[in-house]
MMTF fields as JSON, N, C-alpha, C and O atoms, coordinates in Angstrom:
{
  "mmtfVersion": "1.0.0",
  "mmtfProducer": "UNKNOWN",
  "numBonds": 447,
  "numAtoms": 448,
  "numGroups": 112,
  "numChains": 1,
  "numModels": 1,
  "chainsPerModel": [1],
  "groupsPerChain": [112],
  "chainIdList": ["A"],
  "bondAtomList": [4, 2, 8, 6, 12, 10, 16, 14, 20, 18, 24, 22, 28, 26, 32, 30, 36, 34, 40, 38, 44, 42, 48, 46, 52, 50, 56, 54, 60, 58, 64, 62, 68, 66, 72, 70, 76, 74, 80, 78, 84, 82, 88, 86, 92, 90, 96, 94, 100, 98, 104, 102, 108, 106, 112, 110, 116, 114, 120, 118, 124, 122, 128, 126, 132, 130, 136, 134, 140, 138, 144, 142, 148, 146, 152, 150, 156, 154, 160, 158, 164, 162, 168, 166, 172, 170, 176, 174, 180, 178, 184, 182, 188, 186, 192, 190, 196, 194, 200, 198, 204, 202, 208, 206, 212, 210, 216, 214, 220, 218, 224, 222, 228, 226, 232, 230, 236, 234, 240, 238, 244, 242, 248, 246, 252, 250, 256, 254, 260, 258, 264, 262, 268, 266, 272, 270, 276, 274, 280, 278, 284, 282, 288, 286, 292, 290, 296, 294, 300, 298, 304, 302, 308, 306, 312, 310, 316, 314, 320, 318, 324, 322, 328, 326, 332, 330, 336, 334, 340, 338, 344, 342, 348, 346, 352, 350, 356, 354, 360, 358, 364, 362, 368, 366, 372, 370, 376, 374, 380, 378, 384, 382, 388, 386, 392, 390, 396, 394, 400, 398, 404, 402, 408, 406, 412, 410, 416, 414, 420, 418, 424, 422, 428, 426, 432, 430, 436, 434, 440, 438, 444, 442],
  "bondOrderList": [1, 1, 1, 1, 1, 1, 1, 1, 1, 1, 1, 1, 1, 1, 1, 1, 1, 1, 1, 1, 1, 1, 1, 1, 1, 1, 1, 1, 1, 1, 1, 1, 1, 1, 1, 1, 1, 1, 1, 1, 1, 1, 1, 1, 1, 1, 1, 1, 1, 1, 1, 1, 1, 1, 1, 1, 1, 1, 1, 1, 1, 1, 1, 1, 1, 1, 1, 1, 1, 1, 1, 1, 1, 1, 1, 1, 1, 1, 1, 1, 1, 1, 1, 1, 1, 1, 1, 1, 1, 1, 1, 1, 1, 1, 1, 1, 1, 1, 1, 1, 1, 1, 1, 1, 1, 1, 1, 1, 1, 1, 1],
  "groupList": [{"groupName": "UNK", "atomNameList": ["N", "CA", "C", "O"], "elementList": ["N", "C", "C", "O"], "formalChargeList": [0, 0, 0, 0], "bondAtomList": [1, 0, 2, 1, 3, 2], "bondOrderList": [1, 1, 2], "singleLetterCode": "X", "chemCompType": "L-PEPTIDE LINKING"}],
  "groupTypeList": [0, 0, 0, 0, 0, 0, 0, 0, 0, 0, 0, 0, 0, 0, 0, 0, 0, 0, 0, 0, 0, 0, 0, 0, 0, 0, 0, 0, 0, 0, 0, 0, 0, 0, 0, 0, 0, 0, 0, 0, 0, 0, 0, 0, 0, 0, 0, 0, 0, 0, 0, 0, 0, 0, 0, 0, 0, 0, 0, 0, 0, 0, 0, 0, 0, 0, 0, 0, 0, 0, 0, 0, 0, 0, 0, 0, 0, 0, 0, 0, 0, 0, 0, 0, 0, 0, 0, 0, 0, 0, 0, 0, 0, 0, 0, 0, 0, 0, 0, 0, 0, 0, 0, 0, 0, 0, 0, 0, 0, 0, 0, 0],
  "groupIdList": [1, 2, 3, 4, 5, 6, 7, 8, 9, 10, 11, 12, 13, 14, 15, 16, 17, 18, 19, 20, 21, 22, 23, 24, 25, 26, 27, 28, 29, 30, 31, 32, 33, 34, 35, 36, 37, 38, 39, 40, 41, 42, 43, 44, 45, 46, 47, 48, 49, 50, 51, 52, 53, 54, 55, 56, 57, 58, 59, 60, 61, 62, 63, 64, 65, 66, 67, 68, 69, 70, 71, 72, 73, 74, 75, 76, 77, 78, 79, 80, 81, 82, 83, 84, 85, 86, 87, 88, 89, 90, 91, 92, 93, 94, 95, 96, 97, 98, 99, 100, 101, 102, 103, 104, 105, 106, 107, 108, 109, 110, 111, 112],
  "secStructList": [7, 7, 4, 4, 4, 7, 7, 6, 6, 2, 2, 2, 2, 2, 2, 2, 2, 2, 2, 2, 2, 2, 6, 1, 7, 6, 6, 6, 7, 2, 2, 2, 2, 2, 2, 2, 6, 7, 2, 2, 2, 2, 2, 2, 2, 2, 2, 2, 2, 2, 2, 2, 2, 2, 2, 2, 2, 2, 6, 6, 7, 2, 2, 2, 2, 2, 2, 2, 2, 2, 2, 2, 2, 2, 2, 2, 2, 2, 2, 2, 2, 6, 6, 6, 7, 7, 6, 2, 2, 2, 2, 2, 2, 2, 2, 2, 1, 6, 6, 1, 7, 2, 2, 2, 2, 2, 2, 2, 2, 2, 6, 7],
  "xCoordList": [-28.523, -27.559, -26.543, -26.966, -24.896, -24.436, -23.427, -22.879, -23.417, -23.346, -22.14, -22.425, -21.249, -20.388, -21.493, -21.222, -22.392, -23.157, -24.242, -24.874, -24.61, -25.388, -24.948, -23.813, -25.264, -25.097, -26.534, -27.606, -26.518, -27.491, -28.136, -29.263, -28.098, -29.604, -30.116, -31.327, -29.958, -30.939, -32.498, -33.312, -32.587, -34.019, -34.474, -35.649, -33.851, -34.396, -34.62, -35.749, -33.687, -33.636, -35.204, -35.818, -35.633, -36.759, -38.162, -39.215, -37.511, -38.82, -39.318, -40.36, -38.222, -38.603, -39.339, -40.073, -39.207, -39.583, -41.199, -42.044, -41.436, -42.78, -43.777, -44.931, -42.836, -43.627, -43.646, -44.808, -42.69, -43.145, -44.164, -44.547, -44.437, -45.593, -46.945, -47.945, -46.667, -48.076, -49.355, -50.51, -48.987, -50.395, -50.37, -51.433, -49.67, -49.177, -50.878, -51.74, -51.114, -51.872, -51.889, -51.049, -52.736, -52.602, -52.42, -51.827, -53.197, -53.311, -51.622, -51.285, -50.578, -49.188, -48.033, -46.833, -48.338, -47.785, -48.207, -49.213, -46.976, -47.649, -47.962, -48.634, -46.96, -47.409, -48.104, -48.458, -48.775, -50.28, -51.24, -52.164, -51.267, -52.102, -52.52, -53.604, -51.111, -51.23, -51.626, -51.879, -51.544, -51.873, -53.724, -54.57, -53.788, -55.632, -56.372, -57.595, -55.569, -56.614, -56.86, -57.701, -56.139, -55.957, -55.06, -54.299, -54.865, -54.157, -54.577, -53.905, -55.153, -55.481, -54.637, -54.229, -54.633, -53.999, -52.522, -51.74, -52.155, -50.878, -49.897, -48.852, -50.922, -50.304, -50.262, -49.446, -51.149, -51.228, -49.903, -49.075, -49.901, -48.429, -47.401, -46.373, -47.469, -45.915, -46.028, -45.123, -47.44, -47.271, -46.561, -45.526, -47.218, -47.152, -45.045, -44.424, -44.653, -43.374, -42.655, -41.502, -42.678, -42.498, -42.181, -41.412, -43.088, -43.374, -42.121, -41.138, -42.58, -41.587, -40.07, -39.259, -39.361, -38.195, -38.003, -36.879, -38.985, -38.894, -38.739, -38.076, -39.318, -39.596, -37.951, -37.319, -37.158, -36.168, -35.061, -33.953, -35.202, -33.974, -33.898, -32.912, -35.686, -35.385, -34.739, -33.995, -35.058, -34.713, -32.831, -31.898, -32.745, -30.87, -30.635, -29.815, -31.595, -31.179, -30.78, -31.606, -29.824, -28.831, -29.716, -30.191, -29.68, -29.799, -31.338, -31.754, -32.296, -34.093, -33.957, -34.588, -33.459, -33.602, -33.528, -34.131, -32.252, -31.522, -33.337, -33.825, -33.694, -34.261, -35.51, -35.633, -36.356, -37.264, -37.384, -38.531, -36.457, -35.732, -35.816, -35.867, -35.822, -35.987, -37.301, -37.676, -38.026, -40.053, -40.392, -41.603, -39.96, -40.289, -40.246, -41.281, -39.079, -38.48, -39.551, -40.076, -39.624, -40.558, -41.825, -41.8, -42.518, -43.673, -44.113, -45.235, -43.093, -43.242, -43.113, -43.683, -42.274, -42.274, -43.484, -43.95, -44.228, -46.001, -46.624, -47.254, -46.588, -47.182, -47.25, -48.264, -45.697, -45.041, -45.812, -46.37, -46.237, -46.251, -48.009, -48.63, -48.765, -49.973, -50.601, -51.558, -49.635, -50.035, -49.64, -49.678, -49.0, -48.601, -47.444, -47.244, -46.562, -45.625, -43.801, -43.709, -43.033, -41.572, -40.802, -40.887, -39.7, -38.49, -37.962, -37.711, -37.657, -37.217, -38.378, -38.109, -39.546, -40.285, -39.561, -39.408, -39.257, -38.821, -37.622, -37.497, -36.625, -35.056, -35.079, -34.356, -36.078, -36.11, -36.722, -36.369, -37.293, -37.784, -36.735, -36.869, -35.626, -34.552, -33.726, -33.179, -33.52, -32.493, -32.744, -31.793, -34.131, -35.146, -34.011, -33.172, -34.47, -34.216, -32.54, -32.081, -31.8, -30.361, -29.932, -30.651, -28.581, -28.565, -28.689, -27.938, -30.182, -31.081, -31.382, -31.867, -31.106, -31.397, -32.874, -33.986, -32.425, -33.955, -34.582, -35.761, -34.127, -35.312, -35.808, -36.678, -34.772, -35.447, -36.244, -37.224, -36.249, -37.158, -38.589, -39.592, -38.309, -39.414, -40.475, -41.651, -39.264, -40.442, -41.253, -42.327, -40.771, -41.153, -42.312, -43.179, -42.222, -43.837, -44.443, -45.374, -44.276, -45.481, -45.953, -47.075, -45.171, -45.541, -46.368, -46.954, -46.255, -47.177, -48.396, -49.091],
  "yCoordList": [-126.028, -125.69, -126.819, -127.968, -126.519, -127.285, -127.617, -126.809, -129.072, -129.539, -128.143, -127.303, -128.295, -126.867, -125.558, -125.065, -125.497, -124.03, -124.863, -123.909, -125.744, -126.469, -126.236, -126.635, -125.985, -125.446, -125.443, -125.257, -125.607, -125.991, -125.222, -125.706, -123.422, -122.301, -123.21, -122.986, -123.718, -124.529, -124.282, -123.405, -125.162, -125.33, -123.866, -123.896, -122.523, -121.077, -120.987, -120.543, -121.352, -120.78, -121.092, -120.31, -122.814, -123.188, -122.533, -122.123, -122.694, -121.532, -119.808, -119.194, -119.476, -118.033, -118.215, -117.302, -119.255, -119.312, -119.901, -119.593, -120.804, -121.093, -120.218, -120.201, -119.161, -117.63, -117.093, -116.88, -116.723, -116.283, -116.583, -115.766, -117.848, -118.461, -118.14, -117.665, -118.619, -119.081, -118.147, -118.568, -116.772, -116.301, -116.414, -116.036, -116.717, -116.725, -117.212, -117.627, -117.101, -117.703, -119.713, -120.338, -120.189, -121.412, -122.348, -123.425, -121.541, -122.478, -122.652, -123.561, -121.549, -121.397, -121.59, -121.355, -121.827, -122.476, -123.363, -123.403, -124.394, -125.523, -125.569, -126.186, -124.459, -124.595, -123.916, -124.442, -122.429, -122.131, -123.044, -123.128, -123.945, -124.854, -125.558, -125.533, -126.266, -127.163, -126.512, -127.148, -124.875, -124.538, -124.167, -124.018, -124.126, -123.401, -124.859, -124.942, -125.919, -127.295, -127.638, -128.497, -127.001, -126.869, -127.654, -128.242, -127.882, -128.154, -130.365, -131.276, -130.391, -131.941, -132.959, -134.121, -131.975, -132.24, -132.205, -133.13, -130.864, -130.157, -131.601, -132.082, -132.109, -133.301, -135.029, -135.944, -134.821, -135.795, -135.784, -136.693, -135.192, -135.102, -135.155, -135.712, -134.766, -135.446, -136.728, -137.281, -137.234, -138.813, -139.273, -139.938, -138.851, -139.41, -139.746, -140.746, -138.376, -138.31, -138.763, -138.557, -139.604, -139.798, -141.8, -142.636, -141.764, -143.675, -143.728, -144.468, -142.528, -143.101, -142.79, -143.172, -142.273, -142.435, -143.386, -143.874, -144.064, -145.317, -146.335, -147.343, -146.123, -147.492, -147.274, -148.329, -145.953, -145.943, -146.296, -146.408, -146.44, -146.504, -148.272, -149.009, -148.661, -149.934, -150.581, -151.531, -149.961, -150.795, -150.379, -150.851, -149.512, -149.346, -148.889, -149.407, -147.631, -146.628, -145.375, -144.648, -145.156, -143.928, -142.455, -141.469, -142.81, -141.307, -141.035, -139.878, -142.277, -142.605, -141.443, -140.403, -141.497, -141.397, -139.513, -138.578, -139.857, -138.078, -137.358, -136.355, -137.639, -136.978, -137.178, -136.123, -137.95, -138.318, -137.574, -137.436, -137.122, -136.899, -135.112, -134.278, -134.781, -133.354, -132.766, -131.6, -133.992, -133.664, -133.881, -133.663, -134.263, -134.634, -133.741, -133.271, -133.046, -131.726, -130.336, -129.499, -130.492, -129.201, -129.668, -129.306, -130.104, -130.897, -130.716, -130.559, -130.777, -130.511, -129.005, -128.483, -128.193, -126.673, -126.267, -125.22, -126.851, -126.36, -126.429, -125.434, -127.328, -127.789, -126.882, -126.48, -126.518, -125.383, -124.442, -123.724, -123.941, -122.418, -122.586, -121.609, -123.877, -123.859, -124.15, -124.575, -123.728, -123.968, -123.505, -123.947, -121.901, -121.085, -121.261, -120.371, -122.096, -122.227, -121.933, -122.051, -121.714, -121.341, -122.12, -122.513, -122.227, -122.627, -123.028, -124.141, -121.008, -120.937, -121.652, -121.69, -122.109, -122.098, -124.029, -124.375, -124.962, -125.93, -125.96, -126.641, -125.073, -125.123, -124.735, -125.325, -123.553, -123.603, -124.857, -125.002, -125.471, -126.793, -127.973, -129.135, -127.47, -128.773, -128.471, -129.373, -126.749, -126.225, -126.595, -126.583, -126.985, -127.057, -128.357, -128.362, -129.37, -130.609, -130.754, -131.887, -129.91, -130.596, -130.968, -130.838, -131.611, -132.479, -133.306, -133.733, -133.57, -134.372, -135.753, -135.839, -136.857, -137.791, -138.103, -137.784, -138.898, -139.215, -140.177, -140.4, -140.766, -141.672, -141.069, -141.457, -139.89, -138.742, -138.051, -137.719, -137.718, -136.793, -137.127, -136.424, -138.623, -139.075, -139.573, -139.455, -140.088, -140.053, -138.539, -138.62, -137.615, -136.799, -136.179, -135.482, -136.518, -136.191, -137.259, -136.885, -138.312, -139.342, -138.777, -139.019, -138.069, -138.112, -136.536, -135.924, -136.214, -134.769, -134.85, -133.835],
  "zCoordList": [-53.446, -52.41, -52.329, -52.206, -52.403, -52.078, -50.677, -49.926, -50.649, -49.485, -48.72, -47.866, -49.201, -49.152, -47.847, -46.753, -48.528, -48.16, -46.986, -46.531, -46.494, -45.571, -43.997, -43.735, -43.541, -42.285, -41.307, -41.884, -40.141, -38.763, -39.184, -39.282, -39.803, -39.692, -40.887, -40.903, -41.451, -42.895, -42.194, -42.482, -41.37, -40.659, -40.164, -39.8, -40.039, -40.29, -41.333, -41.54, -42.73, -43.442, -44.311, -45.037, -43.851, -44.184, -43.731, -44.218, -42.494, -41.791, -42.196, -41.966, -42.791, -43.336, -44.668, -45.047, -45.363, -46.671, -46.626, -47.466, -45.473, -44.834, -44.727, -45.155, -43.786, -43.084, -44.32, -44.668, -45.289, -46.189, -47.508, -48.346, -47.426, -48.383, -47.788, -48.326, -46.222, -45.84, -46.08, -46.012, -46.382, -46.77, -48.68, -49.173, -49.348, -50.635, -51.334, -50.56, -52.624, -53.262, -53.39, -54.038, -52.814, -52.67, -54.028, -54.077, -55.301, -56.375, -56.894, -57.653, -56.306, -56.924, -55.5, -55.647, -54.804, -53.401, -52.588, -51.88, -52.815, -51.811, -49.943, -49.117, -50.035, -48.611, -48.08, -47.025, -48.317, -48.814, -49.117, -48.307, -50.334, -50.398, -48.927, -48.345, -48.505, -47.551, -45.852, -44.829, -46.101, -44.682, -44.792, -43.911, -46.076, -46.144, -46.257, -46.367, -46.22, -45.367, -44.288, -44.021, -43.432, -42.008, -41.309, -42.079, -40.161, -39.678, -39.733, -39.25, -40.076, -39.742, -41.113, -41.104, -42.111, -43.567, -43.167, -43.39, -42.455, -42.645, -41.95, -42.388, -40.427, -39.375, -40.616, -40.725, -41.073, -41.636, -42.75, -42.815, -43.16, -43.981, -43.2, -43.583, -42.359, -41.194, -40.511, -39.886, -40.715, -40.188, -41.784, -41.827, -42.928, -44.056, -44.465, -44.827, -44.154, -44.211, -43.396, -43.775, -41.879, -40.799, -40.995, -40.522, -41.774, -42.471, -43.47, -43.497, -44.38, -45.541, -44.847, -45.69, -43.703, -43.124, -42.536, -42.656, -41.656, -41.455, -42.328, -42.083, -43.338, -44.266, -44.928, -44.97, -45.472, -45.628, -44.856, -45.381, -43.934, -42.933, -42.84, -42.828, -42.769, -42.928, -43.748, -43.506, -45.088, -46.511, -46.218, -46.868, -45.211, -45.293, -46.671, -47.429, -47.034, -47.986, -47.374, -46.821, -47.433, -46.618, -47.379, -46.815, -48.814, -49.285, -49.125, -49.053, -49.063, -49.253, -47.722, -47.909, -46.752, -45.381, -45.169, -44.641, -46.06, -46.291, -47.276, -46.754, -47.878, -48.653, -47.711, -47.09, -47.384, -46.84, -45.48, -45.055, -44.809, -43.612, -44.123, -43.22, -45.159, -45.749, -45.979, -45.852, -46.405, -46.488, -45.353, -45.324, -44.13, -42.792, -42.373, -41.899, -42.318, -41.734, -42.208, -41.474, -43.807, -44.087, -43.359, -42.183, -43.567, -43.18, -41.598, -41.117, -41.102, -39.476, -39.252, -38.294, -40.234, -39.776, -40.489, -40.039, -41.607, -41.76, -40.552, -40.195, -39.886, -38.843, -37.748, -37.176, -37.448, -35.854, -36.856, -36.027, -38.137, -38.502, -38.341, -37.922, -38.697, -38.669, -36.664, -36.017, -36.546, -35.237, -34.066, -32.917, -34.886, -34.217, -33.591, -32.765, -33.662, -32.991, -33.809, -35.031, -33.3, -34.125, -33.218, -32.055, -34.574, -34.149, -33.155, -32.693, -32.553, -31.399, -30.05, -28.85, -30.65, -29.481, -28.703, -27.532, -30.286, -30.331, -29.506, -28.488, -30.072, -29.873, -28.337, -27.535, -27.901, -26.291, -25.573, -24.403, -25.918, -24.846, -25.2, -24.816, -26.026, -26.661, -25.574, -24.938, -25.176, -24.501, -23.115, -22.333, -22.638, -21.566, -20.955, -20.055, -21.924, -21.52, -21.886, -21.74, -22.253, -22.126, -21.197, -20.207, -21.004, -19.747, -18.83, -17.952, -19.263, -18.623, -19.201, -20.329, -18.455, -18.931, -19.496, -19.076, -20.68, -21.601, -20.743, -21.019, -19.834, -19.026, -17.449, -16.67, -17.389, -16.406, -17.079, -16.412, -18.034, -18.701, -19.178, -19.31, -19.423, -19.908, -18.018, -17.676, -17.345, -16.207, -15.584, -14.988, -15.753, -15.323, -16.025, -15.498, -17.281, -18.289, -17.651, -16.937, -17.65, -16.884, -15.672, -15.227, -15.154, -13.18, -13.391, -12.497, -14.474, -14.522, -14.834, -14.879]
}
């Protein structure tokens, strides 16, 4: 895909291809593979991908971050799909909290 054709639905466009693996044959799909280990594998690969963006951003590799920042991204929608959760379920609690200050928001998860 080029940069040209990249646009905000990307992260649908990832998610349909998810929904569409996840019952797929595991020995010929990875993300089949990675959902029939369960969910403890699926999290662990988003801590795994979660480091190497950090460790990129540290080293002040722009593109390490971009790419790393792309296995993070799939990695976390295994996760919303192994765990029952979508997109929209994300993008509504994003919509939840617009507006709202991040240090209002964050006191108010504490005080709950």
């Amino acid at each position: 895909m080029s940069k040209e054709n990249c646009s905000e639905d990307g992260l649908i466009r990832l998610w349909k291809v998810i929904e569409e693996r996840k019952d797929a044959d595991p020995s010929v799909s990875w993300t089949a593979k990675l959902l029939s280990k369960g969910i403890s594998k699926c999290a662990q690969k988003v801590g795994e991908e979660a480091t190497e963006v950090v460790i990129e951003a540290v080293r002040g590799d722009k593109e390490g971050v971009i790419k790393e920042s792309a296995d993070l991204l799939y990695h976390l929608a295994v996760v919303w799909a192994a765990s029952d959760i979508t997109p929209n379920d994300v993008f509504a609690e994003l919509a939840r909290r617009e507006g709202t200050s991040g240090i209002a928001e964050k006191g108010a998860r504490a005080s709950s």
